[in-house]
mmCIF file of the N, C-alpha and C atoms, coordinates in Angstrom:
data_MODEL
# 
_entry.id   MODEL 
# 
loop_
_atom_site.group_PDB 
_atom_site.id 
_atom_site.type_symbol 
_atom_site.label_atom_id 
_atom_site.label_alt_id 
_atom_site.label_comp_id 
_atom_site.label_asym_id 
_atom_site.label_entity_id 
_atom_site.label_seq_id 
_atom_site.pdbx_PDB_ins_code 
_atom_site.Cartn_x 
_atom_site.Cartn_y 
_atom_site.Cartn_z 
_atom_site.occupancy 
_atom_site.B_iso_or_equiv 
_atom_site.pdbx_formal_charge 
_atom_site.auth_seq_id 
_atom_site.auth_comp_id 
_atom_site.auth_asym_id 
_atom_site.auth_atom_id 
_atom_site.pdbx_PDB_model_num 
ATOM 1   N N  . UNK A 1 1  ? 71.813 99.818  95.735  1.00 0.00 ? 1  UNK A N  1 
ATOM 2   C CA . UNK A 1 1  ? 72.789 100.214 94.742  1.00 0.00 ? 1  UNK A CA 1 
ATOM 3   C C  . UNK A 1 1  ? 72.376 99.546  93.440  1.00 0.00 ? 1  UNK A C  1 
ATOM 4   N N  . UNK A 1 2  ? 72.204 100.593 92.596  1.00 0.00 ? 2  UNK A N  1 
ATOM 5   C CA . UNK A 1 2  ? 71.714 99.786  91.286  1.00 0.00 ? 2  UNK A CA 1 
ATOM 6   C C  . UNK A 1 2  ? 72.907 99.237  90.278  1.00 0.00 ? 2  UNK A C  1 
ATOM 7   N N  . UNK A 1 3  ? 72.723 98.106  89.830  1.00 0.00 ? 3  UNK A N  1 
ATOM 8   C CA . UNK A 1 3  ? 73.977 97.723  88.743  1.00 0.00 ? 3  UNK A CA 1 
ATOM 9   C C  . UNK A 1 3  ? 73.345 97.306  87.588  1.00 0.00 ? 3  UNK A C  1 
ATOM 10  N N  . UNK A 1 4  ? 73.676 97.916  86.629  1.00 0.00 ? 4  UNK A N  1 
ATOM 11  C CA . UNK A 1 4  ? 73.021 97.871  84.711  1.00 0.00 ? 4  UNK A CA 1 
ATOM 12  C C  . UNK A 1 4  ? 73.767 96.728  84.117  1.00 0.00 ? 4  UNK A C  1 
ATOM 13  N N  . UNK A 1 5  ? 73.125 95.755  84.102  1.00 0.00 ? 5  UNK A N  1 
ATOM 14  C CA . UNK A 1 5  ? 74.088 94.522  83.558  1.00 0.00 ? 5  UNK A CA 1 
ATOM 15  C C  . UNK A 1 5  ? 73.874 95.252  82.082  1.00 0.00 ? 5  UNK A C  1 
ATOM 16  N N  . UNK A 1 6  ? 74.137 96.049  81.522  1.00 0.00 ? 6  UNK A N  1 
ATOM 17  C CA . UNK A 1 6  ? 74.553 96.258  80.044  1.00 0.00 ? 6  UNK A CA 1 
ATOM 18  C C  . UNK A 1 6  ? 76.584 96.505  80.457  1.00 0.00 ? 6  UNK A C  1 
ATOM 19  N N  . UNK A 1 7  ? 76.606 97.069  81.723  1.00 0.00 ? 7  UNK A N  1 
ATOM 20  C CA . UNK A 1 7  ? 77.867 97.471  82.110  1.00 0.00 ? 7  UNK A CA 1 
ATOM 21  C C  . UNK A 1 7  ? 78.686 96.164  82.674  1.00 0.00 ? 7  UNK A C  1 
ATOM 22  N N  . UNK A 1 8  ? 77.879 95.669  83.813  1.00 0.00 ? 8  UNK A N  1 
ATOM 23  C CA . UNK A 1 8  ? 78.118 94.375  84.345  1.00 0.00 ? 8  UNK A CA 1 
ATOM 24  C C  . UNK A 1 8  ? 77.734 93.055  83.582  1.00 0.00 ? 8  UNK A C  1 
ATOM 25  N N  . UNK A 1 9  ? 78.192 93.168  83.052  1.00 0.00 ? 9  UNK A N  1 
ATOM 26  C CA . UNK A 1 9  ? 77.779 91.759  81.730  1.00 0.00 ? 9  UNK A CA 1 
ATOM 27  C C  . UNK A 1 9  ? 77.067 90.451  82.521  1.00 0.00 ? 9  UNK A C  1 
ATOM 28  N N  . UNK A 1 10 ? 78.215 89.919  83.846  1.00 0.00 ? 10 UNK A N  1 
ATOM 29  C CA . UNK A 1 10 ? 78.233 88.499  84.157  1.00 0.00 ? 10 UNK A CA 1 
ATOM 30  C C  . UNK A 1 10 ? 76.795 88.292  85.159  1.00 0.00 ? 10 UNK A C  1 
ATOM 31  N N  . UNK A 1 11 ? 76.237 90.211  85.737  1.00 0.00 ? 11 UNK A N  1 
ATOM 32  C CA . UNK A 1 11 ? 74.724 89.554  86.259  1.00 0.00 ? 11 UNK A CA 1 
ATOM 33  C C  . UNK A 1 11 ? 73.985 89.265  85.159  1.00 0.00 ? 11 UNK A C  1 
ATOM 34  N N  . UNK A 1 12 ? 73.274 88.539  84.406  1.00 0.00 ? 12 UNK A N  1 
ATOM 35  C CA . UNK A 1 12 ? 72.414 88.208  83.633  1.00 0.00 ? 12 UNK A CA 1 
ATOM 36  C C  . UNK A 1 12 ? 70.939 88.496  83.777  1.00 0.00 ? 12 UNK A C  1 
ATOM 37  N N  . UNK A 1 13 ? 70.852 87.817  85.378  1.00 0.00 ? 13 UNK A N  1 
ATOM 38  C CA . UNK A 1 13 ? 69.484 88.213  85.635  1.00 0.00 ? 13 UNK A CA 1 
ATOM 39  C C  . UNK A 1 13 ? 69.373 89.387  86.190  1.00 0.00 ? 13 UNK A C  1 
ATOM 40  N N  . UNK A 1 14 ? 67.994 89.790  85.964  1.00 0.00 ? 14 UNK A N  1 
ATOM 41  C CA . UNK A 1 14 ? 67.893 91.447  86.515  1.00 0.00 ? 14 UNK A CA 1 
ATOM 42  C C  . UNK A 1 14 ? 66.874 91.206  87.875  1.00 0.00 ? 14 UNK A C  1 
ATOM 43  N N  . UNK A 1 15 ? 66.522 92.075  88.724  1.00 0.00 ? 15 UNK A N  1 
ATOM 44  C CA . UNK A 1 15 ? 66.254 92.115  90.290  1.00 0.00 ? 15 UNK A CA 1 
ATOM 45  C C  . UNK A 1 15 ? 67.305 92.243  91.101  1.00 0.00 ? 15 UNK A C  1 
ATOM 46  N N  . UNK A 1 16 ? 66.733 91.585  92.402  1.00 0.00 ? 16 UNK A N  1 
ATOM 47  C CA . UNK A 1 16 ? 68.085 91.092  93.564  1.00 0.00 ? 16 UNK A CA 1 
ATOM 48  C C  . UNK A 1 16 ? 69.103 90.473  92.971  1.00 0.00 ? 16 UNK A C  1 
ATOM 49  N N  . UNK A 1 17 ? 69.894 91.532  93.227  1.00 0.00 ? 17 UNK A N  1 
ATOM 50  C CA . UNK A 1 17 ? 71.406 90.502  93.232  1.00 0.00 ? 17 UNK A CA 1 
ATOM 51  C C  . UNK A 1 17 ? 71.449 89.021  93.935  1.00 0.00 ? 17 UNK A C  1 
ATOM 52  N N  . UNK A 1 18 ? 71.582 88.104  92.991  1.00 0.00 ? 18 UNK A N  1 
ATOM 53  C CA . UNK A 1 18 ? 72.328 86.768  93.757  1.00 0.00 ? 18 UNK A CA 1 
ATOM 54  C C  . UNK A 1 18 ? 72.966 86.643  94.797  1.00 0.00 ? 18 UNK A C  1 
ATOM 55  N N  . UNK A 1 19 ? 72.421 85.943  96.127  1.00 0.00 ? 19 UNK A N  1 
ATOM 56  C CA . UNK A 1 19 ? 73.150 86.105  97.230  1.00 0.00 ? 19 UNK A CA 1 
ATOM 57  C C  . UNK A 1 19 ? 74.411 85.548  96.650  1.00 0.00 ? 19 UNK A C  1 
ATOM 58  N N  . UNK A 1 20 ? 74.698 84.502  95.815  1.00 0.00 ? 20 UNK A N  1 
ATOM 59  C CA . UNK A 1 20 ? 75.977 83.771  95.761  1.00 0.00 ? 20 UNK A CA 1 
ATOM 60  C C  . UNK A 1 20 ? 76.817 84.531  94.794  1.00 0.00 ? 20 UNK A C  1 
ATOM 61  N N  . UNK A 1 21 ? 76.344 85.756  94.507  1.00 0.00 ? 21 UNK A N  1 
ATOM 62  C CA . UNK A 1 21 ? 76.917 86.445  93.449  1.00 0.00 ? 21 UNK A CA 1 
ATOM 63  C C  . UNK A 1 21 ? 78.013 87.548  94.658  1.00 0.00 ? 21 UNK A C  1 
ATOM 64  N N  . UNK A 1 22 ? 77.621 87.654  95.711  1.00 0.00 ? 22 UNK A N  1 
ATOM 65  C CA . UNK A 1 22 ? 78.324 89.195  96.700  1.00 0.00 ? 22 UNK A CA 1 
ATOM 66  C C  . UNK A 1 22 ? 78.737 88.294  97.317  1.00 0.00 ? 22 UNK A C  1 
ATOM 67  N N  . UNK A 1 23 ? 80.154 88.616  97.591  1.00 0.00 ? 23 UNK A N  1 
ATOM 68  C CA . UNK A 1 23 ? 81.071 88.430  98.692  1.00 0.00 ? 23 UNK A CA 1 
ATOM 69  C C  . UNK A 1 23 ? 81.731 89.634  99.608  1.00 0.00 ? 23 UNK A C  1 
ATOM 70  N N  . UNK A 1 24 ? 81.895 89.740  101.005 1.00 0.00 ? 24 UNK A N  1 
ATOM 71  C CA . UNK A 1 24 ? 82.247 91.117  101.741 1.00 0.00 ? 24 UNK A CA 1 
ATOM 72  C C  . UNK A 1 24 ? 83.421 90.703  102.653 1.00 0.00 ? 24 UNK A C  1 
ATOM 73  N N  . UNK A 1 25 ? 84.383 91.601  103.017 1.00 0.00 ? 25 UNK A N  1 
ATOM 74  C CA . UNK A 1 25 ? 85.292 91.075  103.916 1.00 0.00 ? 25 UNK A CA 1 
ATOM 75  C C  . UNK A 1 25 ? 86.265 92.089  103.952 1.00 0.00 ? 25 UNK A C  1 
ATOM 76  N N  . UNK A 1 26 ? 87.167 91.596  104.561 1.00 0.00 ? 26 UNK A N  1 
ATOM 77  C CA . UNK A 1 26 ? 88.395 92.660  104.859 1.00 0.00 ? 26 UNK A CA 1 
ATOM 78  C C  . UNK A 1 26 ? 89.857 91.953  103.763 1.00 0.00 ? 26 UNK A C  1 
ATOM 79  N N  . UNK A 1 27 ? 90.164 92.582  102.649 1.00 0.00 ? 27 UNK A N  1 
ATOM 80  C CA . UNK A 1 27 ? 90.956 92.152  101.947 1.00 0.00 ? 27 UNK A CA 1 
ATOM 81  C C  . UNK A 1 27 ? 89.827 91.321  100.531 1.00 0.00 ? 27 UNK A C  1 
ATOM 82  N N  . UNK A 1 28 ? 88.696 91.304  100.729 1.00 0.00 ? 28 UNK A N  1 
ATOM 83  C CA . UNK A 1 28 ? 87.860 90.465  100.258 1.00 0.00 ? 28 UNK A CA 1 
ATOM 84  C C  . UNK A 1 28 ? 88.599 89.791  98.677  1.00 0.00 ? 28 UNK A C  1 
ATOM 85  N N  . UNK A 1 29 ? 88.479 88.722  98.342  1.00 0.00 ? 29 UNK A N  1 
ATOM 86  C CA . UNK A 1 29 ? 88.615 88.016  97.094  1.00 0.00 ? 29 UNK A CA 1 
ATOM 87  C C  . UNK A 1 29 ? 87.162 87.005  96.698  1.00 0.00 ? 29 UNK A C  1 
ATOM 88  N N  . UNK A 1 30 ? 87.728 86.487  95.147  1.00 0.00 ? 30 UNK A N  1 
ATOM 89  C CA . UNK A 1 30 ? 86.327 86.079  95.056  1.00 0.00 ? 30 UNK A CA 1 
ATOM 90  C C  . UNK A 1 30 ? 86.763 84.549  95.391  1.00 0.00 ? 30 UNK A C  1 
ATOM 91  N N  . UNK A 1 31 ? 85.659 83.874  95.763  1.00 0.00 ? 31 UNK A N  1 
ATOM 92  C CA . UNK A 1 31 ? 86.338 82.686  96.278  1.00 0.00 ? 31 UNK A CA 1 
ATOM 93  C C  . UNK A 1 31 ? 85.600 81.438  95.343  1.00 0.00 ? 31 UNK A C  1 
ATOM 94  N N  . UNK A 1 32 ? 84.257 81.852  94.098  1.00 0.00 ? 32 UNK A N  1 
ATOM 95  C CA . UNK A 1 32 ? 84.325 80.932  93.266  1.00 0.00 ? 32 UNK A CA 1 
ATOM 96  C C  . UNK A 1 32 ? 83.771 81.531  92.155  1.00 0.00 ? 32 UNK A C  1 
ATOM 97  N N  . UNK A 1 33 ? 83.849 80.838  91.202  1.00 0.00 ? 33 UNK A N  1 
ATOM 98  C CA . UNK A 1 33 ? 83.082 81.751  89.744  1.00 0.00 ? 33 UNK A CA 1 
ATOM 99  C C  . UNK A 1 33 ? 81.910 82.520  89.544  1.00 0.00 ? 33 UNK A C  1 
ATOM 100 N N  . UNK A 1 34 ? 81.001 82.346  90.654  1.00 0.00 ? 34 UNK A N  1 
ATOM 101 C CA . UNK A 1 34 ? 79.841 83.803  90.429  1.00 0.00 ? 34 UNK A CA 1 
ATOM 102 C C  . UNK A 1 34 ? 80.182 84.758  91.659  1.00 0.00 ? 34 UNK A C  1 
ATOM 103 N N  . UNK A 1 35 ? 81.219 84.825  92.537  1.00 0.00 ? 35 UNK A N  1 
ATOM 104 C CA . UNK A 1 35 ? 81.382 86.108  92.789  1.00 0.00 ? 35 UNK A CA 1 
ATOM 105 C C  . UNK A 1 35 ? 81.800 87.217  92.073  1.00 0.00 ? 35 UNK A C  1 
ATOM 106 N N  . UNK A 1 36 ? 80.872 88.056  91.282  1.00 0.00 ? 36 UNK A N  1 
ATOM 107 C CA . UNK A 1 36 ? 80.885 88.861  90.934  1.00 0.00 ? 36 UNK A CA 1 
ATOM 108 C C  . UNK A 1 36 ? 81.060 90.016  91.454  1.00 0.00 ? 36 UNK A C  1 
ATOM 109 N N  . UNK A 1 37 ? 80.275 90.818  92.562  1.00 0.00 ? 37 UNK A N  1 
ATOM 110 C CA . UNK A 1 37 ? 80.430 91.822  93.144  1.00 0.00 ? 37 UNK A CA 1 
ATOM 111 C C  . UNK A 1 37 ? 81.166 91.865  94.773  1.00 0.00 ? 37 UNK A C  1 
ATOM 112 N N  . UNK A 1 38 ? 81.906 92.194  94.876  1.00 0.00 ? 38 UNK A N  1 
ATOM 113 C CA . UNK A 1 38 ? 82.901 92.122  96.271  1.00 0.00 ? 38 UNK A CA 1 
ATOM 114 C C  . UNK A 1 38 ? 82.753 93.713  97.148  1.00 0.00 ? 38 UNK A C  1 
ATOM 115 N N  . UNK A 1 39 ? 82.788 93.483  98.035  1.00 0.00 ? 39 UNK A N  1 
ATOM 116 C CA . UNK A 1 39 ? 82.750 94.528  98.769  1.00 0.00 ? 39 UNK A CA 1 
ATOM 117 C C  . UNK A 1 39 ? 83.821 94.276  99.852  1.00 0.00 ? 39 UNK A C  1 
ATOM 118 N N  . UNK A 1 40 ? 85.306 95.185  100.361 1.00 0.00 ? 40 UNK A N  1 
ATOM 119 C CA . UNK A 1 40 ? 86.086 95.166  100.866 1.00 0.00 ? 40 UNK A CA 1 
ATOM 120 C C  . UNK A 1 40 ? 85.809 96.087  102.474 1.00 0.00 ? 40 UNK A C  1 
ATOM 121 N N  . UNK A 1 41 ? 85.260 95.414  103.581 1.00 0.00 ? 41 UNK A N  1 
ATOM 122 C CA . UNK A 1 41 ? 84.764 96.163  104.404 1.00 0.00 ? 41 UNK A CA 1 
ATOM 123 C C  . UNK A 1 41 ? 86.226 97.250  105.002 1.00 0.00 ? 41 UNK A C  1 
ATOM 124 N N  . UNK A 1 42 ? 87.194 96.445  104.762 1.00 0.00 ? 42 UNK A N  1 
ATOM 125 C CA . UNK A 1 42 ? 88.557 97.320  105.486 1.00 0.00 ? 42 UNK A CA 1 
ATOM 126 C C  . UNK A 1 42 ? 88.760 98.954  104.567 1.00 0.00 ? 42 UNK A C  1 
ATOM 127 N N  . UNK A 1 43 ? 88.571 98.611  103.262 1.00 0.00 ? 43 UNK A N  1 
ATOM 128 C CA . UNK A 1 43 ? 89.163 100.027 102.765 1.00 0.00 ? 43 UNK A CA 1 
ATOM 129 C C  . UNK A 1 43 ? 87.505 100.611 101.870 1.00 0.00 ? 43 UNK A C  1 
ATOM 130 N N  . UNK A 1 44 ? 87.004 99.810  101.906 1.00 0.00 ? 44 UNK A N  1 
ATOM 131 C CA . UNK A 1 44 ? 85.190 100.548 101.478 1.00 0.00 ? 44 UNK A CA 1 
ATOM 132 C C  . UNK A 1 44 ? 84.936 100.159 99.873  1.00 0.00 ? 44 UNK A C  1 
ATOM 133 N N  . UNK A 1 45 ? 86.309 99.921  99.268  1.00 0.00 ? 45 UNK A N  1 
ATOM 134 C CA . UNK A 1 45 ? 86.555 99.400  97.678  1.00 0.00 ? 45 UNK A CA 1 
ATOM 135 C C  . UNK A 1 45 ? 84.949 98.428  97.450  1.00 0.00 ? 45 UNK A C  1 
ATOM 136 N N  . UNK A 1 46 ? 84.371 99.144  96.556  1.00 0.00 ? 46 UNK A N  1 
ATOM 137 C CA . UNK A 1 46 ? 83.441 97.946  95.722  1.00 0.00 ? 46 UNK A CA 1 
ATOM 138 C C  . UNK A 1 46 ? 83.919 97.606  94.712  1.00 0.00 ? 46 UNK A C  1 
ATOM 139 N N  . UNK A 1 47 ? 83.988 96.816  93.938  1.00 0.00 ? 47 UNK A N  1 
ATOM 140 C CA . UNK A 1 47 ? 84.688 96.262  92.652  1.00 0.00 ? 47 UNK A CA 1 
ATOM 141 C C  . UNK A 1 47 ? 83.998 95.049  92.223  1.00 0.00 ? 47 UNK A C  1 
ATOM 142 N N  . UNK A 1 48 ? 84.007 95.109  90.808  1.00 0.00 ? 48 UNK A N  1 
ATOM 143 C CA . UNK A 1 48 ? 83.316 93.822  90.047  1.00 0.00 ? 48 UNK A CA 1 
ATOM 144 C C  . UNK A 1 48 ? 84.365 92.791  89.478  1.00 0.00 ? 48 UNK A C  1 
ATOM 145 N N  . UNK A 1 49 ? 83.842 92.037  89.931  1.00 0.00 ? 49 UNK A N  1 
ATOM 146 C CA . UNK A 1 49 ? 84.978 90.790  88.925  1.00 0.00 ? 49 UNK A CA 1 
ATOM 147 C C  . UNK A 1 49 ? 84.354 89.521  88.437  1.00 0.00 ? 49 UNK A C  1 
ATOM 148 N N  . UNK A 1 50 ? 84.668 89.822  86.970  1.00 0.00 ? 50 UNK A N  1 
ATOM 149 C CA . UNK A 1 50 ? 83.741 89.423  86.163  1.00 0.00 ? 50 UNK A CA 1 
ATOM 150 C C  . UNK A 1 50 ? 84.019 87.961  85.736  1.00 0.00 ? 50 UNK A C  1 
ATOM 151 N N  . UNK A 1 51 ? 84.985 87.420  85.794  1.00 0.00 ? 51 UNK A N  1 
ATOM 152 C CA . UNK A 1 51 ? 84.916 86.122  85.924  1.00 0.00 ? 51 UNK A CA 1 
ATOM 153 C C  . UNK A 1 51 ? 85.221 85.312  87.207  1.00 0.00 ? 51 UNK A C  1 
ATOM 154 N N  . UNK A 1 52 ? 84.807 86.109  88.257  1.00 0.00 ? 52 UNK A N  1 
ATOM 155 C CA . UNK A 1 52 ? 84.589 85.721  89.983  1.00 0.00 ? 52 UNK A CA 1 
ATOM 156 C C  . UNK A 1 52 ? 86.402 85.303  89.803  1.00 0.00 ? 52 UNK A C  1 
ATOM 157 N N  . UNK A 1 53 ? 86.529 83.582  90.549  1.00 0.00 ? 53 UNK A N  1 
ATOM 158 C CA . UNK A 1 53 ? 87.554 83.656  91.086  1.00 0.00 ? 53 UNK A CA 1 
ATOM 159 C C  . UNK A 1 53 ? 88.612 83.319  89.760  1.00 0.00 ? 53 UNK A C  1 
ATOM 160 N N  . UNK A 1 54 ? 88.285 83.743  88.305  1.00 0.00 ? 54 UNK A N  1 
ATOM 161 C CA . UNK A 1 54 ? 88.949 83.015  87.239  1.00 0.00 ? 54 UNK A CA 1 
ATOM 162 C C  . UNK A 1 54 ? 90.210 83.552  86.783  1.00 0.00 ? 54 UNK A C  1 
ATOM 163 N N  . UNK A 1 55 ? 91.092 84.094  85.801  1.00 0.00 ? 55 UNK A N  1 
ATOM 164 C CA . UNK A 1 55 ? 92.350 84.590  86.196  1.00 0.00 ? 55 UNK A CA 1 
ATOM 165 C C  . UNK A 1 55 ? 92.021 86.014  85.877  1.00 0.00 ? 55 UNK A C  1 
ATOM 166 N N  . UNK A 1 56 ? 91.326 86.839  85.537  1.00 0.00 ? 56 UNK A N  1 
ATOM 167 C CA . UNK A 1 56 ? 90.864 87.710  85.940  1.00 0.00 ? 56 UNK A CA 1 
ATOM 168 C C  . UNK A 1 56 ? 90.800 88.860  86.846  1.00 0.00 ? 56 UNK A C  1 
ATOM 169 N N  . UNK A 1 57 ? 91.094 89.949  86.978  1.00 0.00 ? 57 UNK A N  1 
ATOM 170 C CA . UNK A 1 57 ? 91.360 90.762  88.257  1.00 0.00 ? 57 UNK A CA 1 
ATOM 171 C C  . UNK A 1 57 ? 90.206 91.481  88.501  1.00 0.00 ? 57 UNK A C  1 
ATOM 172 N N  . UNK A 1 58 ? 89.607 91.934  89.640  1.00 0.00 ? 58 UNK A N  1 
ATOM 173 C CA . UNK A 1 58 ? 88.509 92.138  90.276  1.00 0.00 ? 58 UNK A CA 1 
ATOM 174 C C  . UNK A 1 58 ? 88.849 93.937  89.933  1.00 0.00 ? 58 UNK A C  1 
ATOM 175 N N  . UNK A 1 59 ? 87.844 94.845  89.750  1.00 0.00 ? 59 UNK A N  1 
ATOM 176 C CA . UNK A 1 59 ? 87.868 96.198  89.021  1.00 0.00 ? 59 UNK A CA 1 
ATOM 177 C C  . UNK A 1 59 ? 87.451 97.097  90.099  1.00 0.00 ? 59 UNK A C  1 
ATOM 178 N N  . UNK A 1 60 ? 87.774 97.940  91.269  1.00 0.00 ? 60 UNK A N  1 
ATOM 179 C CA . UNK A 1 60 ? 87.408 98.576  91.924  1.00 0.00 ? 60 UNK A CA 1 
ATOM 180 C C  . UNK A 1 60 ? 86.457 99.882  90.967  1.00 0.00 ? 60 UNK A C  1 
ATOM 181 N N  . UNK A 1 61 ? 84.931 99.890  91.089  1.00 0.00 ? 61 UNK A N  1 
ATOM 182 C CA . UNK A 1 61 ? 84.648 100.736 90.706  1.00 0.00 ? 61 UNK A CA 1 
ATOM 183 C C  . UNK A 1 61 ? 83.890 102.257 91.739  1.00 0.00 ? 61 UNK A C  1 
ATOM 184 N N  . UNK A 1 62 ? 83.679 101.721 92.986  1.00 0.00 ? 62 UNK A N  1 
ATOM 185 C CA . UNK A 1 62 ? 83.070 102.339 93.813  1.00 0.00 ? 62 UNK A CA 1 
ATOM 186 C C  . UNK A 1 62 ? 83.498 102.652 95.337  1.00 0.00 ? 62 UNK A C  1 
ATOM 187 N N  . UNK A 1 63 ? 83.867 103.691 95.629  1.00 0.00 ? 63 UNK A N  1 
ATOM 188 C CA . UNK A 1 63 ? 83.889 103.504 97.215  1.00 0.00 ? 63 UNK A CA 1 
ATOM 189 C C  . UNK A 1 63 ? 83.179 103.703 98.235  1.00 0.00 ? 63 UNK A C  1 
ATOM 190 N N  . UNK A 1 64 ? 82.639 103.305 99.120  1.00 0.00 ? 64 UNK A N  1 
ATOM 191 C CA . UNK A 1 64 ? 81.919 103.386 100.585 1.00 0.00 ? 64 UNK A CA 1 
ATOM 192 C C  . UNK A 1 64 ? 82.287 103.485 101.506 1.00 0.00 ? 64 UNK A C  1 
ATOM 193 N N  . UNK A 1 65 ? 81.472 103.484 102.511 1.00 0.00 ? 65 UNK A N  1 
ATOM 194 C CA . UNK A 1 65 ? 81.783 103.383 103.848 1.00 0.00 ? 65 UNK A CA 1 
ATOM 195 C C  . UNK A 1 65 ? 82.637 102.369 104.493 1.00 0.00 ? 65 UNK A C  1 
ATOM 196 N N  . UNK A 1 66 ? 84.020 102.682 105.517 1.00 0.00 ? 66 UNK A N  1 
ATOM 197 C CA . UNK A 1 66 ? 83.985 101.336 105.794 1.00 0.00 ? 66 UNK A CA 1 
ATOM 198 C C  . UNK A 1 66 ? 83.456 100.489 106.823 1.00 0.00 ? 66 UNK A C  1 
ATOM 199 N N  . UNK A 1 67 ? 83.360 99.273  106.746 1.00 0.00 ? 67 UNK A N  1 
ATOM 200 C CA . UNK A 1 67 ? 82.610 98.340  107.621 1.00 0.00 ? 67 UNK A CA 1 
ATOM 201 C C  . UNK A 1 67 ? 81.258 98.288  107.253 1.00 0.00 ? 67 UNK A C  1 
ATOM 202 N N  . UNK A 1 68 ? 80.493 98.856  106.284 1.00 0.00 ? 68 UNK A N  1 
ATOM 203 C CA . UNK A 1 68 ? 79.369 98.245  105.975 1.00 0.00 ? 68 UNK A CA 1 
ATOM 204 C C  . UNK A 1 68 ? 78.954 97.178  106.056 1.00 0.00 ? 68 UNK A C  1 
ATOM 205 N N  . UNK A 1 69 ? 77.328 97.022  106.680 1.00 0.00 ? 69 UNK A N  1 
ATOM 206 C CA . UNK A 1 69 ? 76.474 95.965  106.757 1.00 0.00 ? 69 UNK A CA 1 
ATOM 207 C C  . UNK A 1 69 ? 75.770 95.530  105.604 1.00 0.00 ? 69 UNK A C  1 
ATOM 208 N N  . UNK A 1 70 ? 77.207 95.139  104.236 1.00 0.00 ? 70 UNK A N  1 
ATOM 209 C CA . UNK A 1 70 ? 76.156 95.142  102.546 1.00 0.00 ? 70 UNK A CA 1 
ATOM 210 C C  . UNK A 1 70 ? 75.814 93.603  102.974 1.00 0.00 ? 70 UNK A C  1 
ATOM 211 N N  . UNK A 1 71 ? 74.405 93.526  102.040 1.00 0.00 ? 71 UNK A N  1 
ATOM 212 C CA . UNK A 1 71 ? 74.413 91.819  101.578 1.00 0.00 ? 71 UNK A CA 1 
ATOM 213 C C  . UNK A 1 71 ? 73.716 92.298  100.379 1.00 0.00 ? 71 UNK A C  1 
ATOM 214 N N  . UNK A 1 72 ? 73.927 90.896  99.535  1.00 0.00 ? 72 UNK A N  1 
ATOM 215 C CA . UNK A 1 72 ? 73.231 91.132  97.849  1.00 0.00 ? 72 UNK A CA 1 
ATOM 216 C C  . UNK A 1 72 ? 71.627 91.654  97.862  1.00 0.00 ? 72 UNK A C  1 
ATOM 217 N N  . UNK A 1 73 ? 71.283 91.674  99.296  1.00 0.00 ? 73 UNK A N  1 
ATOM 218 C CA . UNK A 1 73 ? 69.564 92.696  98.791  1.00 0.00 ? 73 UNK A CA 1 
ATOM 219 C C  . UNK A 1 73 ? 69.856 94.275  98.515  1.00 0.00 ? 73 UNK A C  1 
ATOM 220 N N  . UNK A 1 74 ? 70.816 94.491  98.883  1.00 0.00 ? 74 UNK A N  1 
ATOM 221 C CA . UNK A 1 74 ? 71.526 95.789  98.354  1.00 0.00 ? 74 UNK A CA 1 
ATOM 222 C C  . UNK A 1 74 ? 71.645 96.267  96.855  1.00 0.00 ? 74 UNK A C  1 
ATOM 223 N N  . UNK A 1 75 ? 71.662 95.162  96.309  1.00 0.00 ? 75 UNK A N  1 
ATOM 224 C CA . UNK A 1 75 ? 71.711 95.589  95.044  1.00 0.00 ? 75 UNK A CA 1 
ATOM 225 C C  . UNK A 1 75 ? 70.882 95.482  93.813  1.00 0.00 ? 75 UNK A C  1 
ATOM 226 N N  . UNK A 1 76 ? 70.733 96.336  93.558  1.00 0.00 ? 76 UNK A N  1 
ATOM 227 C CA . UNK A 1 76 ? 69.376 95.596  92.117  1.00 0.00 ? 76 UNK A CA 1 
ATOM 228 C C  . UNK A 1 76 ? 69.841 95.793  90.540  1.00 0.00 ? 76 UNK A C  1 
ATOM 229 N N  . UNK A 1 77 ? 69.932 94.570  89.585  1.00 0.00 ? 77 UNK A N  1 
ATOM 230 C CA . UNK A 1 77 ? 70.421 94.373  88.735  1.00 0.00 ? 77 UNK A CA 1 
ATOM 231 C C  . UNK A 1 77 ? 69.446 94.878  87.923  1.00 0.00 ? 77 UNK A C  1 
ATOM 232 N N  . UNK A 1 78 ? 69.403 95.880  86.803  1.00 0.00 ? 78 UNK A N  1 
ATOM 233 C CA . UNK A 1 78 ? 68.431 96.130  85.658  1.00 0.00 ? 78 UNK A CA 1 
ATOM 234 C C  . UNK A 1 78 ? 69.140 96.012  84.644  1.00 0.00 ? 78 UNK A C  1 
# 
């Protein structure tokens, strides 16, 4: 899944997504300041949240499958 940090501001670097940048789960939240990209395995919601766990609300922009097997090699930042 490609993500354009011109859109996603907070990846900076471009390649592999930061493992410490993706978090996945059921209900998923971000649980510290570079979770950026979340993936909600219960309802398939991808969403960015751009200041991870800061007061900030996480932006559902994508939906998937649910229960996906994502991890951050999934994604490539340009």
């Amino acid at each position: 899944i490609e993500l354009e940090n011109a859109i996603f501001a907070s990846l900076s670097s471009t390649g592999t997504l930061a493992a410490g940048s993706f978090r996945s789960g059921a209900a998923v939240v971000a649980a510290d300041g570079d979770d950026f990209i979340l993936y909600d395995t219960a309802s398939g919601a991808l969403s960015y949240d751009a200041d991870g766990n800061g007061a900030g609300a996480a932006v559902p922009f994508a939906t998937l499958g649910i229960g996906l097997a994502l991890s951050s090699a999934d994604f490539l930042v340009t």
